[in-house]
N, C-alpha and C positions, 0 to 999 in steps of 0.2 A: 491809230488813236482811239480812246474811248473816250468816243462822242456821247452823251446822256441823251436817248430818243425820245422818254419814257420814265418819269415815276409815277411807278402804280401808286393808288390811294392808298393803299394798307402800309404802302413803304414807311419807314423810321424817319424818312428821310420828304416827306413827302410835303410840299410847300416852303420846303431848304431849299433844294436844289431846284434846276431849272432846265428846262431840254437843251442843249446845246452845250451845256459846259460838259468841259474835256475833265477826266479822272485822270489823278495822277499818281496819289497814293491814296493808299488805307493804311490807318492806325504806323503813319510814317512809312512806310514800305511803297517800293516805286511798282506801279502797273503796266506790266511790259505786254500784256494779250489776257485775253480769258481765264487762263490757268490759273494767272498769279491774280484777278477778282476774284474768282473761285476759290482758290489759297486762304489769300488774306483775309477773305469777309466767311470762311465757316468759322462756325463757332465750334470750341474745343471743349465739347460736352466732358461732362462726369465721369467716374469708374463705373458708373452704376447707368449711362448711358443719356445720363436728363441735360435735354439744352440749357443754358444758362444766358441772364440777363445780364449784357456788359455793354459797356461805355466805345462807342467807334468812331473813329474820328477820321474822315474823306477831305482832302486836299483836290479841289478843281482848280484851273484855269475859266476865268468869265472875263471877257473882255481883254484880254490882257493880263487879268489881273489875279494874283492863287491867293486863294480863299480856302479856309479847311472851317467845315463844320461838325460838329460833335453831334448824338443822339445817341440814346439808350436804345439797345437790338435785343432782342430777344429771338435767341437760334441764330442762325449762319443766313436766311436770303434778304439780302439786300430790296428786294423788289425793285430795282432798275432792269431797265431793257435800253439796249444801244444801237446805235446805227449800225455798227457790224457788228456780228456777235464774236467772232474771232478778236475783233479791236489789231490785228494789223495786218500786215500783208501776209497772205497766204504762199506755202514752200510748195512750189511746182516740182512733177516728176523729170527726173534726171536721167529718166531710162527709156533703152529702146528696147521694151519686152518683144519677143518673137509672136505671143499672140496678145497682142493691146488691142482690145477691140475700137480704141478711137482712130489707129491707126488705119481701120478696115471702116470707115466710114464712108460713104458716098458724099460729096460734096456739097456746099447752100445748104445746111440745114441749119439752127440757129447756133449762134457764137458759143453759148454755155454747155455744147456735147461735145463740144471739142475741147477743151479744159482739163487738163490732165494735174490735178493737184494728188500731194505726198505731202499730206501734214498730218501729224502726229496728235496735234489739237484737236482737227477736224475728226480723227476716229474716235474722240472721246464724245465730242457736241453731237454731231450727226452718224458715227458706226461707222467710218468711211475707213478703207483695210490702207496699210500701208507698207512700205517697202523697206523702210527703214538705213537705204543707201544714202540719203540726205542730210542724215544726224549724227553732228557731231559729237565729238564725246562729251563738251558741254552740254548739250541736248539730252543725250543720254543722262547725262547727272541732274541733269533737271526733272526728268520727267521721274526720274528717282526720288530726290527729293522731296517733288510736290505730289509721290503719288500718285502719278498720272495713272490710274487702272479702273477698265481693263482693257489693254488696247487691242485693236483690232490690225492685225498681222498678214501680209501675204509671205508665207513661207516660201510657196511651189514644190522646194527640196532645199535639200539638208548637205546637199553633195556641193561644195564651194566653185567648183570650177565648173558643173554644171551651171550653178546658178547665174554665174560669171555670162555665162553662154548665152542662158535663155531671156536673161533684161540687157546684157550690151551693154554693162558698169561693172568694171573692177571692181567696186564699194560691197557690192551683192555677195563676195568672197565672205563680207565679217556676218553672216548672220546667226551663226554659232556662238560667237563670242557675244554680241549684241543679247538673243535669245537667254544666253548665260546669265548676263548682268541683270536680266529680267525676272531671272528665275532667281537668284542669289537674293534678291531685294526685297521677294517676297509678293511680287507685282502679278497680278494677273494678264495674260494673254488669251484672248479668241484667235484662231489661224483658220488658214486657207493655204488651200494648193487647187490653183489649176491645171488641170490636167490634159497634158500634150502628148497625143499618142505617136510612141517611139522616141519619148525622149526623156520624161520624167516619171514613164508608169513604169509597171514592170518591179522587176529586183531597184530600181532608182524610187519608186514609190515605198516598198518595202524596207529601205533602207531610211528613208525619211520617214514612215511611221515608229520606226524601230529609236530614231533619236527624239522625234518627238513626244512620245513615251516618257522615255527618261525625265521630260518638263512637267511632266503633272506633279500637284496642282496647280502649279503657277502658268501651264498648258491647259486653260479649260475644254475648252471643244477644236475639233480640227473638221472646217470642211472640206471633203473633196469634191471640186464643180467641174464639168467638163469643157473644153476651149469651145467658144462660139466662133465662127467664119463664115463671113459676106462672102458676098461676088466680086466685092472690092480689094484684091490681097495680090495685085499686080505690084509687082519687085518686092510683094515683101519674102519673108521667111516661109517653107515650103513648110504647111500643115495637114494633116488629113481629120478628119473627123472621125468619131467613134460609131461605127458600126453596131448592128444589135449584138451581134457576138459580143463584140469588142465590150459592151457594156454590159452583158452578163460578164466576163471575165473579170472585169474591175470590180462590180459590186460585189462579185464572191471572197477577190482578195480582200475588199476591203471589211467585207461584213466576217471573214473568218479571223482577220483581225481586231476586229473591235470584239467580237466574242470572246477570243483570250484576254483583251485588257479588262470586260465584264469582271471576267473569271478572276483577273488577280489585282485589278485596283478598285473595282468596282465601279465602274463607268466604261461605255462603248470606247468614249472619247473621239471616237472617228468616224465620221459620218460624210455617205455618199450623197451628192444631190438629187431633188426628184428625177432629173432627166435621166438618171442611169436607169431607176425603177422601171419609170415609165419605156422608155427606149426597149431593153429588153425583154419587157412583156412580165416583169416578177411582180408580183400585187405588192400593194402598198404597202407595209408593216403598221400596226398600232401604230399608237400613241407615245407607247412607253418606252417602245423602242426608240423614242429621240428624247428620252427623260423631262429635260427643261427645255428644251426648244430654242436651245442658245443661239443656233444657227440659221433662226429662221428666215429672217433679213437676206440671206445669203440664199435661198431656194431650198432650205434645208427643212423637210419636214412639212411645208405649205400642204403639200395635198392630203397628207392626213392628220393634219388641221382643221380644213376644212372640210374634211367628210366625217369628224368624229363632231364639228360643230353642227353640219347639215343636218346628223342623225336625230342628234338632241332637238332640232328645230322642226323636224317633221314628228319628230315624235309628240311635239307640243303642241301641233296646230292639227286645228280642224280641217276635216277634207269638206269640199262644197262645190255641191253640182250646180249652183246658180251660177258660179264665175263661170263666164265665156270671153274669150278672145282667141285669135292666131298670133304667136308672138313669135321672133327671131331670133337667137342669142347666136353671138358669134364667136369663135375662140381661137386658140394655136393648135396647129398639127398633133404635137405633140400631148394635148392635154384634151383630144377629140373623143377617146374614146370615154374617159372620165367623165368628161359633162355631161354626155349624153345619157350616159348614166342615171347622173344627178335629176337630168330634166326627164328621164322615163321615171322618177320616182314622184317627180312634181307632180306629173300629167296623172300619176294614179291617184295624187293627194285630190288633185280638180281637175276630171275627168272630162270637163267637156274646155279646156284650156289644151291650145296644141303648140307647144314649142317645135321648133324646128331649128338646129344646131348646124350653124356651117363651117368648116374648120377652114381657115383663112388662110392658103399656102403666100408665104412671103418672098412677091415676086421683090420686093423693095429694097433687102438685106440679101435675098439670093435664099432658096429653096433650104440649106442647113441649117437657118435660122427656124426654130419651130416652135418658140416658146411664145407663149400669148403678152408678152408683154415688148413685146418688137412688134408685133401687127401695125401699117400704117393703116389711115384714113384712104390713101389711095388705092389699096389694094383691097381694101374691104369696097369700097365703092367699083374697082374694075371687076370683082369676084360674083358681087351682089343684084350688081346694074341691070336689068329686066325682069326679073324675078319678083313673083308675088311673095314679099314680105309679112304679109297679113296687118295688122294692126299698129305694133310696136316694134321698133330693132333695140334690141337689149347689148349693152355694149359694157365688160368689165372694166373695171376702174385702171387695174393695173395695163390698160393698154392707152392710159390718159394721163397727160398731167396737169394738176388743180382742178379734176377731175372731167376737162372738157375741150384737152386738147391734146393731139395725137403727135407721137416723134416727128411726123410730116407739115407737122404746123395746123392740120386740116380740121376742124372744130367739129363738134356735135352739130352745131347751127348749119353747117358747110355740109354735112354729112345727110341732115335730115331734110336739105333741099336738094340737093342731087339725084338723092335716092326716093326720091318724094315719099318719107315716112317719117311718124314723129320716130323719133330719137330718145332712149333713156339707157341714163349712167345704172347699171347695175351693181355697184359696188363691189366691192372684192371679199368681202366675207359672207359664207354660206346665209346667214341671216337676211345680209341685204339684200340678197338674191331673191330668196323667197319672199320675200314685202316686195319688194320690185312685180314680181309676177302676179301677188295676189293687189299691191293698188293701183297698176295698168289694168288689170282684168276689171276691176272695181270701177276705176274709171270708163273704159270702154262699156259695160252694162249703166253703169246711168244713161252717159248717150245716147242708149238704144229705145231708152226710155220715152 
């Protein structure tokens, strides 16, 4: 249902309506979820692209009782906010993928990492990828209709009975024809393929870059990310991990293919995650080599992101021998040698400032886990635990969520009496990294004062 949580002041609608009443229609038309508010309350600008000033009329339910009120809108946002943003129940996954990472979870962790949703809506609100095995061809004709674009796709492969294989649903056979109706429509798609070694790389990879080709433009970008595995994958499907080799090989196939698509449509279109870079040892490319950074969400391009932002940020700021502190920053395996980088650049910007970088192996996911945004609370505290800290423990955002609490439940507050050190959220962009180290350094020199 679309509960009303929320009119903002600037709404049209604002001293009409009232928190609680349920939305039924707009301008007569029934409100089945998000889409169809979305849908029905844009306004349908100009040739010449100018919004316009028209007459809307919302039917609620208050009390019992359906009331529709009228107001003059100018452009398409309603200024309401609702109790669910979806407005109905969400379509759970139908699939048992070979590598689902919530399948590989360790057990008591909180209710909502175990949630395995495949909603088509959700990849338009939040970028959430989907499978596309759930939707019916109704569905299909809707998201046609109301122009649902651009959605966000897990391909894996292109090969039907492959794919059949690797999610454990018949339905994963139509993703050609589904893919089709997307491209036929005119609709945009982001994809993804994760990548299971011995099963979907290889000539199986080649053959799905080779169909998904043929999708552009209605094919914007295609990530390639590599499978993650716990410790936890008792009775499931037998995976291996990618090797450095293993990840030189893939980045070469894939990057020798995006350079012919360069060459003849003008776009990479295909792009590997950091981890393959990073894994075997090949430096980071530019900038330009990820064009628009469509796929950043996905791990696609982050780390030079954030070293083309770093650069700009050191190049702005003053170096200053007055800051002094010993400070700690902590990170993933995989992203160890990068930071420390980062923080040998700091330490020359404020020289008498000593970072000290510890790459946090994950005993908590299982050692193949490397990436800094698995890192728990308890393995930085069993890692950490005696150790002269110095002043502050610097903690990336992306290993927090609402930015002070860890996949283990275990908080900054929890973390900075354990470890008896104050505790600070570093952010996750090069910027707030550097403010972080220069107003702990700030702060700790008043102190000394």
């Amino acid at each position: 249902m679309a509960i009303i949580r929320k009119i903002r002041s600037d709404s049209p609608f604002f001293g009409v309506l009232k928190k609680g009443d349920d939305l039924r229609e707009i301008n007569g038309n029934a409100v089945k979820d998000f889409l169809d508010y979305m849908f029905f309350s844009a306004d349908m600008s100009d040739e010449n692209g100018a919004l316009s000033e028209r007459p809307v009329s919302l039917t609620v339910i208050r009390k019992g009782r359906s009331l529709t009120f009228t107001e003059t809108v100018f452009g398409g946002d309603l200024r309401l906010d609702f109790e669910d943003d979806l407005m109905d129940d969400q379509k759970v996954c139908h699939n048992k993928c070979v590598f689902c990472f919530i399948d590989q979870m360790p057990k008591n962790m909180r209710d909502t990492l175990y949630y395995k949703d495949d909603d088509f809506r959700l990849s338009l609100i939040y970028g959430n990828y989907i499978t596309m095995t759930n939707l019916s061809d109704e569905d299909i004709d809707r998201i046609i209709r109301l122009r649902v674009s651009p959605l966000n796709i897990s391909v894996h492969t292109t090969n039907p009975e492959l794919r059949v294989k690797m999610m454990a649903n018949p339905r994963a056979a139509k993703i050609n024809e589904n893919l089709s109706k997307i491209y036929e429509a005119g609709l945009k798609a982001r994809c993804q393929i994760v990548l299971c070694k011995g099963i979907n790389d290889g000539e199986e990879l080649d053959r799905t870059m080779r169909d998904l080709k043929k999708l552009y433009p209605s094919a914007t970008s295609v990530s390639i990310v590599p499978v993650g595995l716990t410790k936890y994958r008792e009775g499931l499907y037998p995976l291996e991990s990618f090797e450095k080799e293993d990840a030189a090989r893939v980045l070469k196939q894939i990057n020798d293919f995006g350079d012919d698509c360069l060459e003849e449509i003008g776009t990479r279109l295909f792009y590997p995650a950091d981890e393959f870079f990073l894994q075997s040892g090949t430096p980071i490319p530019d900038c330009d080599y990820y064009e628009n950074f469509e796929q950043i969400e996905n791990g696609v391009g982050m780390t030079a992101c954030f070293d083309r932002d770093f650069r700009e940020v050191m190049a702005s700021t003053f170096s200053d021998k007055t800051l002094k502190a010993k400070l700690t920053l902590v990170t993933g395996v995989l992203i160890f040698d990068f930071i420390s980088a980062v923080c040998e650049d700091i330490r020359d910007k404020f020289p008498n400032v000593s970072i000290t970088v510890y790459p946090i192996t994950n005993k908590f996911f299982g050692e193949k886990i490397t990436v800094a945004g698995l890192v728990t609370g308890r393995d930085i505290i069993e890692q950490l635990k005696g150790k002269d800290l110095g002043d502050c423990l610097l903690i990336p955002e992306t290993m927090l969520k609402d930015g002070k609490v860890f996949l283990d439940d275990i908080t900054l507050a929890e973390l900075s009496r354990v470890l008896k050190i104050k505790v600070s959220n570093a952010g996750s962009r090069a910027e707030e990294l550097v403010n972080t180290v220069i107003s702990v350094s700030k702060r700790k020199k008043f102190l000394r004062r």
